[in-house]
N, C-alpha and C positions, 0 to 999 in steps of 0.2 A: 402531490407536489414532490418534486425530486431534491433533494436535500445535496447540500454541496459540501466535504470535507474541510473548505476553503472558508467557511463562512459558520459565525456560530448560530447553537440555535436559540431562537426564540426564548428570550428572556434567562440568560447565560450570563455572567460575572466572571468577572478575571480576568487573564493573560489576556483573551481576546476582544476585550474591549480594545483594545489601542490595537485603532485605526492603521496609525504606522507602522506596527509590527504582522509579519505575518501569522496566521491564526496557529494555534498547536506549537507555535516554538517553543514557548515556555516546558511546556511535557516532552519537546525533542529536546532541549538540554539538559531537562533532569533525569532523562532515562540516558544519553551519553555520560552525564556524570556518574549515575549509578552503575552503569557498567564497566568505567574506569575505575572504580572504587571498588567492586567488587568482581572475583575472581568466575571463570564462564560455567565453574559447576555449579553457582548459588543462579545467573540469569539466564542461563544459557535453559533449563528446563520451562522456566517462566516465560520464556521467548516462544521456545517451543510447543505450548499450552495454547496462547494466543495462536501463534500461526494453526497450528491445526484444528484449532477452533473454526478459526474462518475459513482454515478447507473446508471443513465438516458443515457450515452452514453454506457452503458454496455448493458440494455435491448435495445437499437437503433439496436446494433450491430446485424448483419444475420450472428447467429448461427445453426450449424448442432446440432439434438440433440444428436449425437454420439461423437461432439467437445465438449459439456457442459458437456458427462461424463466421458470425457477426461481429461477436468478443474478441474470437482468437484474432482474427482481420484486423479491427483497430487494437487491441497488445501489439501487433507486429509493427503497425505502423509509428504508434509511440515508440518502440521500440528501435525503430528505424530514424525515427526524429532524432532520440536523443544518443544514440549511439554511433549514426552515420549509416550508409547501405551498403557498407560492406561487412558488414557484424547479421544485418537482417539476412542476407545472400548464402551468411557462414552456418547461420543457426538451421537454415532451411535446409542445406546439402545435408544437416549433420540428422537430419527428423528424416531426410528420407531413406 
């Protein structure tokens, strides 16, 4: 079963019980709070932790390289959604 970031799981409490609010808001304003409140040498490492984290479980991951240009394929096409096609056109000139 593929699990959706949009939806909590199975038997979960809190923020995302309500329906009405989007799921994970509540953790997206307390970490804008948190880093309004504090300065980017206390979160800016803690940020960094996390993201490389999930690099480091991204490259673990036993990828096909025909599923990485499956991935990279729809990244660009998001990316093209939500930026418009002339950002997808610019990033492309700038890779080759």
């Amino acid at each position: 079963m593929i699990q959706d970031s949009r939806t909590p799981d199975g038997g979960s409490t809190g923020a995302d019980d309500d329906l009405g609010r989007p799921p994970r808001y509540d953790q997206v304003i307390r970490w804008a709070e948190y880093i309004t409140e504090h300065p980017p040498e206390v979160w800016g490492p803690q940020q960094n932790a996390v993201v490389n984290g999930q690099i480091e479980s991204a490259q673990a991951a036993d990828v096909s390289a025909e599923e990485k240009k499956r991935i990279r394929e729809f990244a660009r096409a998001e990316l093209a959604e939500e930026t418009g096609p002339d950002t997808e056109n610019a990033e492309r000139s700038d890779a080759e």
